[in-house]
N, C-alpha and C positions, 0 to 999 in steps of 0.2 A: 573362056568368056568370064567376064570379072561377074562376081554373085554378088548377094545383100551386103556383103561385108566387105566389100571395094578395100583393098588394101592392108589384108590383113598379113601377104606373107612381105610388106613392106614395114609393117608393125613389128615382127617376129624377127628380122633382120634389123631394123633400125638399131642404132648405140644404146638406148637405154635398155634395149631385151637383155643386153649382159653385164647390165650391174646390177650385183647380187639385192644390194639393198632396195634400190627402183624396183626391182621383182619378188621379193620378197611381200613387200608393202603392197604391190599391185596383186599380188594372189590373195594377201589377206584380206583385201578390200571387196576381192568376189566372193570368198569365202563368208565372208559378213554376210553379205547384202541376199547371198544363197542361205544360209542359216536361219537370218530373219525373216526373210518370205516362208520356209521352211518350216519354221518354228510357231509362227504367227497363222499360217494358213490351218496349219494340222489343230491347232488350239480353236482356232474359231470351228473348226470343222467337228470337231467335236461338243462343242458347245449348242451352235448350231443344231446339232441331230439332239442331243438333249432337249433343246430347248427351240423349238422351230420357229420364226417371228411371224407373226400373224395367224392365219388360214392352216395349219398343218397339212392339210389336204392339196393344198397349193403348191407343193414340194415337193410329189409324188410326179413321179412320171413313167410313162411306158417305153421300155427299151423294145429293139431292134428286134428280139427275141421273144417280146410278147409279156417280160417280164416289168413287173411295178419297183421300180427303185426311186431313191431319194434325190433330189436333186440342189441337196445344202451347196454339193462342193462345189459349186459355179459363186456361190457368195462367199463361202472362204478363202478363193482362188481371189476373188477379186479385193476380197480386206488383207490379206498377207501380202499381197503386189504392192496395193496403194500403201502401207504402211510400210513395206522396204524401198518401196522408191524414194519415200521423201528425203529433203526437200523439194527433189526434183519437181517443178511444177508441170511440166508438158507430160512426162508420164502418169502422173495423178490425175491431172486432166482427161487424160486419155485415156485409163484402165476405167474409172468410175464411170463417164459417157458409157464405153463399153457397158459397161456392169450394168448400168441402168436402163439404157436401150436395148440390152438383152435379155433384161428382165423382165420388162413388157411386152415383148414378143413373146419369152416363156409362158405369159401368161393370158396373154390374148391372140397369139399366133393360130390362122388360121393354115389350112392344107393348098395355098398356093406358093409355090416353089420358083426361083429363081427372081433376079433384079427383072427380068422386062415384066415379066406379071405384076409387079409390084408399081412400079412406072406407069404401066397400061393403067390400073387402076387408078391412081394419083392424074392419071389423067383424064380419067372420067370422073374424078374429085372424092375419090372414095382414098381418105388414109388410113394404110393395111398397117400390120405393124411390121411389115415390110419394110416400107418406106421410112416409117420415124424410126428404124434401124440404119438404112440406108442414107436418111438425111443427118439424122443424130450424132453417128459416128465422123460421116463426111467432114460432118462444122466442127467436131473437138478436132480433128484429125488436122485441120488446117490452121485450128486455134494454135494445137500444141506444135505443129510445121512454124506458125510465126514467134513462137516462144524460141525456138530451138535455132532461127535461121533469122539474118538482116533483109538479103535480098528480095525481091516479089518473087520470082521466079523459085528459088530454095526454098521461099516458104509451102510454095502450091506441090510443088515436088515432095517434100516432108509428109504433109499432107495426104497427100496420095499413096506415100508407102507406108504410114501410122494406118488409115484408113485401110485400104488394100490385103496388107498385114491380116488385121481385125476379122473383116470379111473372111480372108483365107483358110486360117484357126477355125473359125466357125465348118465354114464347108466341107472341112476334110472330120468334123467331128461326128459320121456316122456310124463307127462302131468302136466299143471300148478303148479307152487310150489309145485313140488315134489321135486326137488333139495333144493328148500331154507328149508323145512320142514325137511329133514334130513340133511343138517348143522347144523341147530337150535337143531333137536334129538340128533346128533351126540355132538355137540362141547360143551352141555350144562353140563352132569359129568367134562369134562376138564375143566369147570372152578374151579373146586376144588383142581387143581394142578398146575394151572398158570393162569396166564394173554391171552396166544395166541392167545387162542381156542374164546376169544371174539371177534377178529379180523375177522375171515368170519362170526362168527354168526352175527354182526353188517353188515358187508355189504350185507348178505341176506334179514335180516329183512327190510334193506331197500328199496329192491326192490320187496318184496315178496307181497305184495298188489298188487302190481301192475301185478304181474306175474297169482294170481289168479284168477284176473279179464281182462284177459287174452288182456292186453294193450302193454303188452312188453315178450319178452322171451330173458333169459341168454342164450342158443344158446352155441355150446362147447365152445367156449370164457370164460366164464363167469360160467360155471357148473367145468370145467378142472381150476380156476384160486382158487374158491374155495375150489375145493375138493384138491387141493396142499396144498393150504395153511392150511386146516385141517387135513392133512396127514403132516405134518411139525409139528404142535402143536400136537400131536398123539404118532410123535416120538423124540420130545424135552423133553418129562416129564417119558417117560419109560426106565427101562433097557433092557439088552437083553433077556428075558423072554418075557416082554412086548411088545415089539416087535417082537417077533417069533410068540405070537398068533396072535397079532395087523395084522403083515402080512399075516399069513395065513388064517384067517378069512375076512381079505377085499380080499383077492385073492379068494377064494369061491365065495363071491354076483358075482363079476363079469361077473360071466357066466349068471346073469341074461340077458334074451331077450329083445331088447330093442322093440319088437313088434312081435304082433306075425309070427312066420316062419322067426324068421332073424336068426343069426347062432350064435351062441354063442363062446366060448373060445377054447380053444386046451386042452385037461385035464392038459397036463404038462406048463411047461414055466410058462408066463404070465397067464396060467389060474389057477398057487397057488395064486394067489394075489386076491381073491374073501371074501368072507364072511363076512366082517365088518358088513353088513349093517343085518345080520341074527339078530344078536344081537340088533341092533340100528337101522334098516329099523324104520319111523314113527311108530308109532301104527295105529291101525285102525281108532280110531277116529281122527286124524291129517289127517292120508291118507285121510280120507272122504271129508276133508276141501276145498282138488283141485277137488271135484268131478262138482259141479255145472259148467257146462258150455260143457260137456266133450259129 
């Protein structure tokens, strides 16, 4: 069944795979844009813990474990992204929405779990920060779908697997480098079809050490800034095929539980935007990797 990356072993086959120089140039190019997110996220992320902006107490969170760690590297994550993406406008767009609609959640998120509790509320006119997650991402998601695509149709599609994506990264982020471990599963085929998909895998891996060893956590900030930005590279290199499974399949995971007895999705709506991760969830032996400490 064709996955996020519709056409990759048609990429790997096509006439340009084997000229030396087209491949040369095209490794250097993910090399780059890996490097600079790389480079740039580790530098803010240390800066960052030196220097905290704002509230320093604001920073601070409680892990899974009961323990108090820092939660810089969700905005290092999301400044080494937006600064290896550029110029690219739709994933700028997309990582910083991320960034920012997960920052407000980090900071004013309260203890209800899943999109329909978020939706029930909004319906009884109360916005959770649920919702201005849930809406915030939605609108860049479609913004950077019509930057990326002509048609109405490619662009609400886009849309939906930018968005989807986003959500996904989030949901599977509840215990040490689970999020950075599927960026890494995820964005690692798309490098066979472009440059993008280096761009969060570089700022994951920078912080992913450190999230193991359970010293910082990305925090929705930083899980929503990545999962854009690999829902942007997901739907930069597919057509509309590509993007209809690409969406429907990250709208499936979605309903995963972020613990157990929290509420999961609505079947309709936002809960097509699930299953990405069936296909591309780590495998078991990466998954094992965040186990120590848990």
């Amino acid at each position: 069944m064709p996955g996020p990356w519709t056409g990759v072993a048609g990429a790997v086959a096509g006439p340009s795979a084997v000229r030396p120089a087209g491949l040369l140039s095209a490794v250097a190019g993910r090399a780059v844009r890996f490097a600079v997110a790389f480079g740039a996220t580790r530098v803010a992320h240390g800066q960052l813990r030196r220097r905290p902006p704002g509230n320093p107490e604001s920073w601070e969170r409680t892990n899974h474990a009961g323990r108090t760690v820092h939660a810089q590297a969700g905005a290092a994550v999301a400044f080494g992204t937006a600064l290896a993406a550029l110029p690219g406008a739709p994933a700028v767009l997309a990582t910083v929405a991320g960034a920012v609609c997960g920052r407000h959640d980090d900071l004013r998120g309260d203890e209800r779990r899943g999109f329909r509790a978020h939706l029930t509320a909004l319906r009884d006119g109360e916005v959770t920060s649920g919702a201005v997650k849930l809406l915030g991402i939605g609108a860049a998601g479609l913004a950077a779908g019509a930057l990326l695509n002509e048609r109405p149709l490619d662009k609400v599609l886009a849309g939906v697997v930018v968005a989807g994506t986003a959500h996904l990264v989030n949901l599977v982020d509840v215990r040490p480098g689970r999020a950075g471990l599927l960026v890494l599963g995820l964005g690692a085929p798309g490098l066979l079809r472009g440059s993008l998909a280096a761009v969060p895998m570089g700022a994951a891996a920078a912080v992913l050490a450190d999230d193991l060893a359970e010293r910082t956590m990305l925090g929705d900030m930083g899980a929503h800034a990545l999962g854009a930005a690999l829902g942007t590279a997901v739907a930069a290199v597919n057509g509309r095929l590509g993007l209809a499974v690409s969406g429907d399949r990250s709208g499936r995971r979605c309903g995963v539980r972020r613990a157990k007895g929290d509420e999961g999705p609505p079947a309709g709506g936002w809960g097509r935007v699930r299953g990405l991760a069936r296909a591309s969830a780590p495998a078991p032996a990466l998954t094992r990797v965040g186990e120590p400490g848990r």
